[in-house]
C-alpha positions as CSV (number, residue, x, y, z in Angstrom):
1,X,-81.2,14.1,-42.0
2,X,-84.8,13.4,-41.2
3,X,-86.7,11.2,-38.9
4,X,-88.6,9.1,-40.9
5,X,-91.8,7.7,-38.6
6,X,-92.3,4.1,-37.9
7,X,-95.2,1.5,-39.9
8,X,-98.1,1.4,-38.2
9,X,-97.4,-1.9,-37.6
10,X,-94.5,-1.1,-34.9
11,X,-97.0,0.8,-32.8
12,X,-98.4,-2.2,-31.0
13,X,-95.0,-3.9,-30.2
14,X,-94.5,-5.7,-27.0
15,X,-92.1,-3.5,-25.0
16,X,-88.8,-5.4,-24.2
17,X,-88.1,-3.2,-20.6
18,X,-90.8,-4.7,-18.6
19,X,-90.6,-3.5,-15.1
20,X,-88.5,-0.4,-15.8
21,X,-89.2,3.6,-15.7
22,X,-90.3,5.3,-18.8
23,X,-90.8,8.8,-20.4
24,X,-93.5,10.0,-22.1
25,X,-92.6,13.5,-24.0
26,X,-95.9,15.3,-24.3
27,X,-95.6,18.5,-27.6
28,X,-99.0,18.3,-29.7
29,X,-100.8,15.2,-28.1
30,X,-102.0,16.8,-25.5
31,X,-104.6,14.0,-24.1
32,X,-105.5,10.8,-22.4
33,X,-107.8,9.3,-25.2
34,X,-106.3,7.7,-28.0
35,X,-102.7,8.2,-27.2
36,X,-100.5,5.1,-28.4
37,X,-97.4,7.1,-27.3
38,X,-98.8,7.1,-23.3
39,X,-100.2,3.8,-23.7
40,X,-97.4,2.2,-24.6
41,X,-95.0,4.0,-22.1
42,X,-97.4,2.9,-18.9
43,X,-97.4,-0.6,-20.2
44,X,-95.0,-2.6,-17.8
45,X,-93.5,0.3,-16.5
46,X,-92.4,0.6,-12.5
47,X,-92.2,4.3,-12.7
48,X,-93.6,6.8,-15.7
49,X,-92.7,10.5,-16.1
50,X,-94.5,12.4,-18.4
51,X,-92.7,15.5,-19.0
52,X,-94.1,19.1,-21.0
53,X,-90.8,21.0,-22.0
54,X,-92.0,25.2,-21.8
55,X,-89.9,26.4,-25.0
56,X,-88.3,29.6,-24.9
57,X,-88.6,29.4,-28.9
58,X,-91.9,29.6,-28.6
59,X,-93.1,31.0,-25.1
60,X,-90.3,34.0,-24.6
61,X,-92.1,37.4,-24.3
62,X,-91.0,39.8,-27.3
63,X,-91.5,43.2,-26.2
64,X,-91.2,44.3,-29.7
65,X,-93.8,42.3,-31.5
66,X,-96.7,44.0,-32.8
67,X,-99.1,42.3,-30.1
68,X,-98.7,40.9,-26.8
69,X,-97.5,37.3,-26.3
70,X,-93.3,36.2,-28.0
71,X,-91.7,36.2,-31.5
72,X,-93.8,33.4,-32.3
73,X,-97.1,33.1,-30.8
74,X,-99.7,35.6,-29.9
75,X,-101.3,35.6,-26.0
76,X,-104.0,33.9,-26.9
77,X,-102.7,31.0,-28.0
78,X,-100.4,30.8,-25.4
79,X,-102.8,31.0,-23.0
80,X,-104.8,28.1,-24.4
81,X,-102.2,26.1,-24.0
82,X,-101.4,26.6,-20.3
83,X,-104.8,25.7,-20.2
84,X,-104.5,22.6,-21.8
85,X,-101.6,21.6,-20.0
86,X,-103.6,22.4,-16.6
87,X,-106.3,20.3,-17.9
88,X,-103.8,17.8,-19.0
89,X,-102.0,17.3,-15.4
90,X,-105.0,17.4,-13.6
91,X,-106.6,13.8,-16.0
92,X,-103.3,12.3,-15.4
93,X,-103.5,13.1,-11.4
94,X,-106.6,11.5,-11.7
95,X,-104.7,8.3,-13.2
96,X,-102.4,8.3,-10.2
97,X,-99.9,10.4,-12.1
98,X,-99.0,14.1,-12.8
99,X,-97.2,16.2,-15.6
100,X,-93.7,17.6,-15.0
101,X,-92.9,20.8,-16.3
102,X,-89.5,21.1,-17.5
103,X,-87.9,25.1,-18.6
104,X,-85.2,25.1,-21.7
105,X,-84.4,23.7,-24.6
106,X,-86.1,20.5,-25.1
107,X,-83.8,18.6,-26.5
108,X,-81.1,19.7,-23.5
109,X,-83.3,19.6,-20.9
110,X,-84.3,16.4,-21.3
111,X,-81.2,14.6,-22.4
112,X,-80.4,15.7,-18.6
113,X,-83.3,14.1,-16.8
114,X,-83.1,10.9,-19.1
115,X,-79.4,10.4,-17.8
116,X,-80.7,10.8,-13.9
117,X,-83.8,8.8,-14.4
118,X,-83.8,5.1,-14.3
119,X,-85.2,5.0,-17.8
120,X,-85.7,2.3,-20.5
121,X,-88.1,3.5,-22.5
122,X,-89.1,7.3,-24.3
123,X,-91.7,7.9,-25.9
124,X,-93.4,10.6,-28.0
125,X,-95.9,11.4,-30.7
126,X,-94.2,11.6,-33.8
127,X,-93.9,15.3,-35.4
128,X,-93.5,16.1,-39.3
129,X,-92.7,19.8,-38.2
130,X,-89.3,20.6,-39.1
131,X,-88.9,22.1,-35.8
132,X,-89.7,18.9,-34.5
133,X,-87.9,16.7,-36.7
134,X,-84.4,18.6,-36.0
135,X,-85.4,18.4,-32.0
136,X,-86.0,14.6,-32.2
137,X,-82.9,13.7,-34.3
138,X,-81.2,14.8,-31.0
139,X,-82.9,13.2,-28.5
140,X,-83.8,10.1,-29.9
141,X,-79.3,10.1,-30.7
142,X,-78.7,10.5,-27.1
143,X,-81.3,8.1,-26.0
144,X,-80.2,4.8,-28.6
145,X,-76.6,5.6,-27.5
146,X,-77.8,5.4,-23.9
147,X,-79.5,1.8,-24.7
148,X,-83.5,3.5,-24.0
149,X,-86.1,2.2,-26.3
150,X,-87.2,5.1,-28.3
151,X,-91.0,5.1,-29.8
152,X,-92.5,7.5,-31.8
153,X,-96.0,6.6,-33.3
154,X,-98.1,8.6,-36.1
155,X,-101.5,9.8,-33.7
156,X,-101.6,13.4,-34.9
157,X,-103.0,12.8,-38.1
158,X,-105.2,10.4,-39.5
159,X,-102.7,8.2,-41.8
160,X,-98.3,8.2,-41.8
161,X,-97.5,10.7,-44.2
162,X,-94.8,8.5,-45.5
163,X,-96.9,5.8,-46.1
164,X,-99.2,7.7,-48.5
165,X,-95.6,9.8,-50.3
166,X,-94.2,5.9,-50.6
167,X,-97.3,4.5,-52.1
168,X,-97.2,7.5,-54.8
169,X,-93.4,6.2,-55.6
170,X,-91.9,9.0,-53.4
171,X,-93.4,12.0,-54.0
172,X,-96.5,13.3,-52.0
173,X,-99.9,13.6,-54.0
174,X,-100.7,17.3,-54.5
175,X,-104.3,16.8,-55.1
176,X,-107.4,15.9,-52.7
177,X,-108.3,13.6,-55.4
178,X,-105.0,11.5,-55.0
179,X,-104.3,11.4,-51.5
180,X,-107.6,10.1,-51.0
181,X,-107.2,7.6,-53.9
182,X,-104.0,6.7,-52.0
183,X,-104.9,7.0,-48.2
184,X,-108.1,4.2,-47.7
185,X,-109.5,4.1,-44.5
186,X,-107.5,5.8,-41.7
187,X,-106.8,3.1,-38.4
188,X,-109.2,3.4,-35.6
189,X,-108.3,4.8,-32.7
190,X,-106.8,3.1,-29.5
191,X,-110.7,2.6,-27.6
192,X,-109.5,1.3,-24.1
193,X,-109.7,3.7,-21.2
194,X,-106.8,3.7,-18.6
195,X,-108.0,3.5,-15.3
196,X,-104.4,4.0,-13.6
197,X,-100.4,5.2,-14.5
198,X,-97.5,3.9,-12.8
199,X,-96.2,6.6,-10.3
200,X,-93.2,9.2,-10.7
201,X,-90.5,7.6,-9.9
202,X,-87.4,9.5,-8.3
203,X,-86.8,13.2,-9.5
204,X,-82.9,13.2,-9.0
205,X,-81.6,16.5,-9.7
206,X,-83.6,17.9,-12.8
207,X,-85.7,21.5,-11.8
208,X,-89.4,20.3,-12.0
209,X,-92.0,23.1,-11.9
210,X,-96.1,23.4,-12.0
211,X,-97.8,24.1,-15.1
212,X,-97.1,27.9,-15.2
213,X,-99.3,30.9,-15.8
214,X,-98.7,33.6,-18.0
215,X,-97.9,35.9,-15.4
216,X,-94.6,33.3,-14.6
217,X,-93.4,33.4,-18.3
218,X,-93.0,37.2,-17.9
219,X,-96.5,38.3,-19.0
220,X,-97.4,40.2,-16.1
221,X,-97.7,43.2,-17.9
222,X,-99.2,42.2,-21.1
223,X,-102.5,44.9,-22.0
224,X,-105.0,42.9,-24.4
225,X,-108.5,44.2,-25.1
226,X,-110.0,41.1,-25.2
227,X,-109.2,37.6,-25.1
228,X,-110.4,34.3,-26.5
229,X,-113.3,32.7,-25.8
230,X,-112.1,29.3,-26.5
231,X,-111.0,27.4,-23.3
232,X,-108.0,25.1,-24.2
233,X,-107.8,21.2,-23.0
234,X,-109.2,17.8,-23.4
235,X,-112.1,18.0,-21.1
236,X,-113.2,20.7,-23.5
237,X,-112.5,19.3,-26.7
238,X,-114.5,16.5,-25.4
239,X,-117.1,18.5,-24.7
240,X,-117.3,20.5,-27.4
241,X,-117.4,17.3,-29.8
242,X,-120.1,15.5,-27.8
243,X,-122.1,19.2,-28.3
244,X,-121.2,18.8,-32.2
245,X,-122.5,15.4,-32.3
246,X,-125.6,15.9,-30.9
247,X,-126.5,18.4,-33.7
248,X,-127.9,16.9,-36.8
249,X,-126.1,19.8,-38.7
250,X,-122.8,17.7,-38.4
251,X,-124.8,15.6,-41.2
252,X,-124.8,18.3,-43.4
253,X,-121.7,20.5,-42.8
254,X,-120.4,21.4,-46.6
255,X,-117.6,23.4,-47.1
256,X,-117.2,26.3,-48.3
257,X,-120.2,27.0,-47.1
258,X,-121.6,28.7,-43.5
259,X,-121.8,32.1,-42.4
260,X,-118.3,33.8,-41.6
261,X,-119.9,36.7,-40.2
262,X,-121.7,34.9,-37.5
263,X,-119.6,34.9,-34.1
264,X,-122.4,34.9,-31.4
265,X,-122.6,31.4,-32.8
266,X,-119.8,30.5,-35.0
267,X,-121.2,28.0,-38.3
268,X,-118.6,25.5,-37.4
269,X,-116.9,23.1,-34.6
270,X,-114.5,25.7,-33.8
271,X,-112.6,22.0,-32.7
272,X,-109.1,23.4,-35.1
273,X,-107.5,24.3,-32.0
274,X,-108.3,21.0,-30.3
275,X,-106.7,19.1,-33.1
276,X,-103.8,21.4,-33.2
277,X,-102.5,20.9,-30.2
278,X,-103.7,17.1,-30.1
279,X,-106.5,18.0,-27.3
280,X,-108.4,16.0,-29.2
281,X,-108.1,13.0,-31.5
282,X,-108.1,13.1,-35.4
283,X,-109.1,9.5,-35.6
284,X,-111.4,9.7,-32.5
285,X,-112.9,12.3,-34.3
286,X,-113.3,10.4,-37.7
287,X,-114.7,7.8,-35.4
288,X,-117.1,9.9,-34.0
289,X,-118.7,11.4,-37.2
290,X,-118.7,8.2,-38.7
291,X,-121.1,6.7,-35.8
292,X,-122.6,9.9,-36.6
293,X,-123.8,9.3,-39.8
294,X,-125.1,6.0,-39.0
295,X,-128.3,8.0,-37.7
296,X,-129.4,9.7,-40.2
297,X,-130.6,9.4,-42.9
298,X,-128.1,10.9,-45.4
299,X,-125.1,13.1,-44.8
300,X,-122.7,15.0,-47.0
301,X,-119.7,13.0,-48.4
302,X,-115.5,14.3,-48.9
303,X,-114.0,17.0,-49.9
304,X,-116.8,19.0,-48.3
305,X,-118.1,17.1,-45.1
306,X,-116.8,17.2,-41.9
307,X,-114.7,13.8,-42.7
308,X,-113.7,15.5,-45.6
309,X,-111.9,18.3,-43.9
310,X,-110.1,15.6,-41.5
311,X,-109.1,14.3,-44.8
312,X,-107.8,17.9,-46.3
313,X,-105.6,18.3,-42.6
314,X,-104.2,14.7,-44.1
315,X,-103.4,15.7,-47.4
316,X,-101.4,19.4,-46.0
317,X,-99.7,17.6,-43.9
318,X,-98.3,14.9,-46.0
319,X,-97.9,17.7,-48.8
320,X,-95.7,19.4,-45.9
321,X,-93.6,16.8,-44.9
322,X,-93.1,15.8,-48.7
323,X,-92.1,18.9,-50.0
324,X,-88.6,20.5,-49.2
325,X,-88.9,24.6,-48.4
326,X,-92.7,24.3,-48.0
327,X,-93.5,26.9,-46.0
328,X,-91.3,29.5,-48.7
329,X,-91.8,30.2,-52.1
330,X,-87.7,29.9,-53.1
331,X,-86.7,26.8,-53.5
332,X,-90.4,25.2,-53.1
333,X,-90.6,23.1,-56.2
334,X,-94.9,23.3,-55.7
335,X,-94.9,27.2,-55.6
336,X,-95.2,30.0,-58.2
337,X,-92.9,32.2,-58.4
338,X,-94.2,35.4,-58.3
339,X,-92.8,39.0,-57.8
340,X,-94.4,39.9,-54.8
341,X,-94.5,43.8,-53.4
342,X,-92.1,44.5,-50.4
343,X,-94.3,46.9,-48.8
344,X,-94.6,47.3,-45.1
345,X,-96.9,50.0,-44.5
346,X,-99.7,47.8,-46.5
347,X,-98.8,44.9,-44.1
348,X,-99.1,47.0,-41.1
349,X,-102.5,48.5,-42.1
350,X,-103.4,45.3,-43.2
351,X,-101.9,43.6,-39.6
352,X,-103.4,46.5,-37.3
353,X,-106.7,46.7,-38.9
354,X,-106.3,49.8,-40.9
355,X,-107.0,49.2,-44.7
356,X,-110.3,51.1,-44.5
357,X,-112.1,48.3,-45.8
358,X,-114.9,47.6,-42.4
359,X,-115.4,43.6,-43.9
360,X,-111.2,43.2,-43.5
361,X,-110.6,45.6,-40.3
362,X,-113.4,43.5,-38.5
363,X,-112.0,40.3,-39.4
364,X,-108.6,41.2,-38.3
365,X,-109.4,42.6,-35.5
366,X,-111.2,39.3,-34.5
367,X,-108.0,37.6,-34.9
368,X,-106.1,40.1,-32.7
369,X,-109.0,39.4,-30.2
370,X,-110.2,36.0,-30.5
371,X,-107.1,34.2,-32.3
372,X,-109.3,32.6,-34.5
373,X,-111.8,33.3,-37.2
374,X,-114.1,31.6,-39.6
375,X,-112.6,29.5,-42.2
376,X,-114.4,31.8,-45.1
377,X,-113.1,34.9,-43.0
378,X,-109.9,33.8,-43.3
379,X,-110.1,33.7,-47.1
380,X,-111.3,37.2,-47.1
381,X,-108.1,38.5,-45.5
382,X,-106.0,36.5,-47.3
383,X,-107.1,36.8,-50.5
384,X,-106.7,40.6,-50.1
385,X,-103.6,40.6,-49.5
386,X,-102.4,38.7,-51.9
387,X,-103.7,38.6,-54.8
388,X,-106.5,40.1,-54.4
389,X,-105.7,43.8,-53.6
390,X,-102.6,44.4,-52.0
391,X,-100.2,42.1,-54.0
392,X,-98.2,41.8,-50.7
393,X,-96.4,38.1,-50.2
394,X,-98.1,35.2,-49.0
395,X,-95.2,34.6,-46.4
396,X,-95.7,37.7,-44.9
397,X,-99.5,37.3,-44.5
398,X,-98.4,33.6,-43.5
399,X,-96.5,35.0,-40.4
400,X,-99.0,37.2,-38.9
401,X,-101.5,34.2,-38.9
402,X,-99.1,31.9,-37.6
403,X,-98.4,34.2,-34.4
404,X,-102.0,35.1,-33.9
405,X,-104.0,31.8,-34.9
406,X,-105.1,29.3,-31.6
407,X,-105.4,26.8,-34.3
408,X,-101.8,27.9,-36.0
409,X,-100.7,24.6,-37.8
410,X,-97.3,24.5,-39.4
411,X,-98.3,22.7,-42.8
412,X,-101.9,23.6,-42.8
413,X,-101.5,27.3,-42.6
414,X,-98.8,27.3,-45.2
415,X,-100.9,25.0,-47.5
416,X,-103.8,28.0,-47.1
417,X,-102.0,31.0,-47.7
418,X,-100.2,29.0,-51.1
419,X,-103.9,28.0,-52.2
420,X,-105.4,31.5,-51.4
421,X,-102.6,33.4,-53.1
422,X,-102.9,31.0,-55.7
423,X,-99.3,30.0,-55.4
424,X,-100.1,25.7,-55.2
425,X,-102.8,24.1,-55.4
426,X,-105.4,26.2,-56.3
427,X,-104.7,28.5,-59.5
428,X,-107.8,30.4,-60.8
429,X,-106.9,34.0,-60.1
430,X,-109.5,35.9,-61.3
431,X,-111.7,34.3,-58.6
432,X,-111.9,36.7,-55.9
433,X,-113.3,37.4,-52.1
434,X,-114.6,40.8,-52.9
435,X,-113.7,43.1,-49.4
436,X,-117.4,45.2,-50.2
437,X,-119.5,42.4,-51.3
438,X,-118.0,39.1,-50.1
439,X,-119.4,40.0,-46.6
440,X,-122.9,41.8,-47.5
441,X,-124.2,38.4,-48.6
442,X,-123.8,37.0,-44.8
443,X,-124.4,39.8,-42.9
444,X,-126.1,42.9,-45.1
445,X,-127.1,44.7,-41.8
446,X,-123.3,44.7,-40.7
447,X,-123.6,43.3,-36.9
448,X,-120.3,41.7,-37.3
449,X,-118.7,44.7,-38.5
450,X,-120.1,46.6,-35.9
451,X,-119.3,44.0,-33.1
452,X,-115.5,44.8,-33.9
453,X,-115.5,47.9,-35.3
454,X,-117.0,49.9,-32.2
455,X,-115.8,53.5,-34.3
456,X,-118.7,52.1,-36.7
457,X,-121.3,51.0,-34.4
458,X,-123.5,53.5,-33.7
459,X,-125.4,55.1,-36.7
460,X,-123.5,54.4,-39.9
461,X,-126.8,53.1,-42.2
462,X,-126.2,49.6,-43.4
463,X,-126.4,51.1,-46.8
464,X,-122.6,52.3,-46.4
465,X,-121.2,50.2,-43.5
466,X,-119.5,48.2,-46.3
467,X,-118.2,51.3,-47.8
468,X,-118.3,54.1,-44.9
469,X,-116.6,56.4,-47.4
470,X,-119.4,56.9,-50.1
471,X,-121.4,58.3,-47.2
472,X,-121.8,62.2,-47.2
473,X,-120.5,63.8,-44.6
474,X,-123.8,64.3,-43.2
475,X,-124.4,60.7,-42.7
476,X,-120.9,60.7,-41.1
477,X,-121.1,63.4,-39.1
478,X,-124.8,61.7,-37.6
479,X,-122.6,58.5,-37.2
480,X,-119.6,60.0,-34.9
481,X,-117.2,58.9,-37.6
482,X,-115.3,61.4,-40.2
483,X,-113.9,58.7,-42.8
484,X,-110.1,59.8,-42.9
485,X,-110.1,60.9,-39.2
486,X,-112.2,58.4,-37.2
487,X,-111.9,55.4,-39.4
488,X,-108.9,55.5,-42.2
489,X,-109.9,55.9,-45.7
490,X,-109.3,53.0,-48.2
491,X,-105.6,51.9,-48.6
492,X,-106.3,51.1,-52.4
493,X,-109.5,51.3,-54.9
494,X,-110.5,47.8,-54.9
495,X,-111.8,47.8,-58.9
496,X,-107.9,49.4,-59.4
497,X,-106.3,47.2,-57.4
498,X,-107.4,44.1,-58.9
499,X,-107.4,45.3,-62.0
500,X,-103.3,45.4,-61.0
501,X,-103.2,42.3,-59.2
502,X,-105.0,40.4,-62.0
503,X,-102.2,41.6,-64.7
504,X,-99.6,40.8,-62.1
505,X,-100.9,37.4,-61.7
506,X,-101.0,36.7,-65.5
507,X,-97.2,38.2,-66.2
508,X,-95.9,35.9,-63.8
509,X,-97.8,32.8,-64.4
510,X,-97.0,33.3,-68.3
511,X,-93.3,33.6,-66.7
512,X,-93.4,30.6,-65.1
513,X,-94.9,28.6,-67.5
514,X,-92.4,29.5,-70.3
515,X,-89.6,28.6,-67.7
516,X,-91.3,25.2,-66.0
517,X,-91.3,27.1,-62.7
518,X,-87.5,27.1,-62.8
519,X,-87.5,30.9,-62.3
520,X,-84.7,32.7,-61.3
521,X,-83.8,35.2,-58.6
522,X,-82.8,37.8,-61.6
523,X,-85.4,37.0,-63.6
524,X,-88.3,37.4,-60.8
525,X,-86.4,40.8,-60.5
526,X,-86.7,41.7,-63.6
527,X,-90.5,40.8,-64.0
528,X,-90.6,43.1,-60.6
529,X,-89.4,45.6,-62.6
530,X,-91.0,45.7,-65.7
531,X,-94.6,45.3,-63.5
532,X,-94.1,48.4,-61.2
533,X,-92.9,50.4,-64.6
534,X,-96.5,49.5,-65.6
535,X,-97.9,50.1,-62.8
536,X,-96.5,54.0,-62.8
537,X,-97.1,54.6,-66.2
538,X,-100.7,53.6,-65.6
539,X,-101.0,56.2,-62.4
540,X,-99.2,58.6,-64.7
541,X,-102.1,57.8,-67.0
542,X,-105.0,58.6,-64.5
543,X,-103.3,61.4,-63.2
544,X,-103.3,63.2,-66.7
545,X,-107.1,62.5,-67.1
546,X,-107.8,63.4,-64.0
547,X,-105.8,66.8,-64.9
548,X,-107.8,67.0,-68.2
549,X,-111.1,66.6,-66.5
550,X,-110.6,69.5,-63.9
């Protein structure tokens, strides 16, 4: 069963419980500006109580994940959303109002309060997460049964997903080209400013608790090196876009483009985070660069202006919600299947930052670090371990980002790892982020990798800090770093490795085409097979030369 969200035209609705106590269930949404969910739940309401559930799913420490923080999110990111939920209680306390914290599961927690408070209407920001969409089902069961007045209005995203998937006679477009075709202009966001909330009304016997720190959810003794330095909340996404606007640049954003290796100034808005956990507006946004444009004198236009990238989050997200099993590759009816390698110790050293390749080990250890990274970083990593070099699946890469990411977004991050392992979407394989040369374009002196790379910071020559192991062991012994003892030696040759992945790649693409994608469990087996036979017989090979020549 799913939740299917209302037409835009039932978001302004007059409410039929005039004088009565409502509920407004914050999750993403996370603001004051532009929130049709809040608005409509303070309108003619006596008493409102605007309620954050903390999730054990998601905020339970995991003393056995490979970095600090639970199963399911890293410390950063749950650190930036205490923050935001401080920031958010302390704008609604200004409204008269304040944000209760409720422990447990969300969908029991608050089935309890709603039948102790004198409630007639609940309200929330509708969520194509299937997370989300199981939680709701329940809630919004309890609550018609009960005779409350449920709404649950699209303000995440720019459009309603399943008005663009109806419009393309049920199906969701799985191009940029279509969805836009189909999408128009997106609604404008809600422009009046609340200037007071009706009070909390009577607390009965629910537990009610501050906005907690990450000390109170058992974090006490969490040891990180370094955290974020990206402050969570709507008072900062606010600022931070006001700061973007300002600079003509936003004109002329084009993606891909911008320098990935720059992180004393990051070439972007760094505003993912914001929009992830609705801290900021999408169509406030959209707004904004639109008034924008209007002063200058030319600006870039979709897929790679900064609209345009509001535009892919769109077209992910109504790909997501469209597609059964989207964030797998079994049973995903847009995915390749391909016969990934099961190998853990390549994860790891790609996870810990240990492939020996400086350009990947910096990135990922700016992830462990920061939670975030550029968007062309990301493609580096990504591409390296998939197809690029280590063959290792998507879904497992998927996960690590998914933990660690500030900006972590359910459809958007398994859209990305399905393009960049040329899974969906995107299917030109031979195209590669090369993990020596990719980065040497931005940054040929290596700061960056010697920002996060401390080991390689001292005096390895920039003539090798792509490729620390060419240097003699002179050089390294000048530069305080034996390659194979201070910094790991490569986990693969990358001319070998792709060499591998690019054969791999073409086996199972010829498979699926001859099959129309219906590919089998047995018969991606097999493929498995036949390519690791190949792929001994071919070290078998060079081991024999390599015999011959000594």
């Amino acid at each position: 069963m799913r939740l299917f969200p209302p037409r835009a035209s039932s978001i302004m609705t007059t409410p039929t419980a005039s004088g009565s106590g409502s509920v407004v269930w914050f999750r993403k949404g996370l603001r004051i500006h532009d929130n049709p969910a809040l608005e409509f739940a303070s309108r003619g309401a006596s008493n409102l109580y605007p309620v954050f559930v903390i999730d054990p799913h998601y905020m339970k420490p995991d003393p056995y994940a490979s970095s600090p923080g639970s199963s399911r999110a890293g410390l950063n990111r749950i650190n930036f959303l205490l923050q935001s939920l401080r920031d958010l209680d302390l704008n609604l306390k200004k409204l008269g109002s304040r944000l209760l914290i409720l422990k447990g599961d969300p969908a029991e927690v608050l089935i309890q309060c709603l039948k102790q408070w004198n409630v007639k209407k609940l309200c929330f920001e509708y969520d194509t997460e299937p997370y989300y969409q199981a939680l709701d089902i329940k809630v919004k069961s309890f609550a018609v049964a009960a005779g409350i007045e449920v709404f649950s209005p699209v303000s995440h995203t720019l459009f309603n997903p399943m008005d663009i998937i109806q419009k393309n006679g049920g199906k969701p477009p799985l191009s940029y080209q279509s969805f836009v075709k189909l999408a128009g202009d997106p609604p404008s966001p809600l422009l009046t400013e609340l200037s007071s909330l009706p009070p909390v009304g009577h607390l009965g016997g629910c537990d009610i608790f501050e906005v907690p720190t990450v000390e109170d959810l058992g974090y006490e003794d969490a040891k990180q090196d370094e955290f974020s330095p990206f402050k969570g909340g709507e008072s900062e996404a606010l600022k931070r876009l006001e700061e973007c606007m300002k600079d003509k640049w936003v004109a002329n954003f084009e993606k891909p483009k911008g320098n990935p290796a720059a992180f004393l100034r990051p070439a972007t808005t760094i505003l993912s985070p914001y929009l992830k956990f609705g801290c900021l507006s999408s169509r406030y946004f959209y707004h904004c660069i639109q008034d924008a444009y209007k002063s200058v004198s030319k600006h870039t236009s979709p897929p790679v202006s900064l609209l345009g990238q509001l535009l892919w989050r769109d077209f992910f997200y109504t790909a997501a919600f469209g597609t059964p099993n989207f964030d797998r590759m079994r049973g995903n009816r847009i995915c390749k299947q391909i016969p990934w390698k099961d190998d853990d110790k390549l994860l790891e050293a790609w996870r810990e930052a240990r492939t020996g390749f400086p350009w990947i080990d910096a990135i990922m250890v700016q992830l462990r670090q920061w939670g975030w990274m550029h968007h062309l970083a990301r493609h580096s990593v990504a591409c390296f371990l998939t197809r690029g070099d280590l063959f290792v699946h998507w879904e497992k890469g998927r996960d690590v980002f998914e933990r660690l990411l500030i900006d972590s977004d359910w459809a958007i991050n398994n859209g990305n790892w399905m393009w960049l392992s040329c899974s969906s979407f995107f299917y030109q394989y031979n195209r590669i982020y090369s993990p020596i040369t990719f980065g040497k374009k931005y940054d040929p002196n290596g700061d960056y990798i010697r920002h996060f790379l401390p080991v390689l910071k001292a005096d390895m020559p920039k003539q090798y800090i792509y490729e620390p192991w060419t240097a003699p062991i002179s050089i390294q012994t000048k530069a305080n770093c034996i390659i194979g003892k201070d910094y790991p030696m490569p986990v693969v040759s990358h001319d070998l490795a792709n060499k591998e992945c690019r054969r791999k790649m073409g086996e199972a693409y010829a498979l699926n085409r001859k099959l129309n994608g219906l590919v089998s469990e047995d018969e991606l087996k097999h493929l498995r097979r036949k390519l690791d036979a190949g792929e001994e017989q071919e070290a078998k090979a060079k081991r024999s030369r390599q015999q011959l020549i000594g």
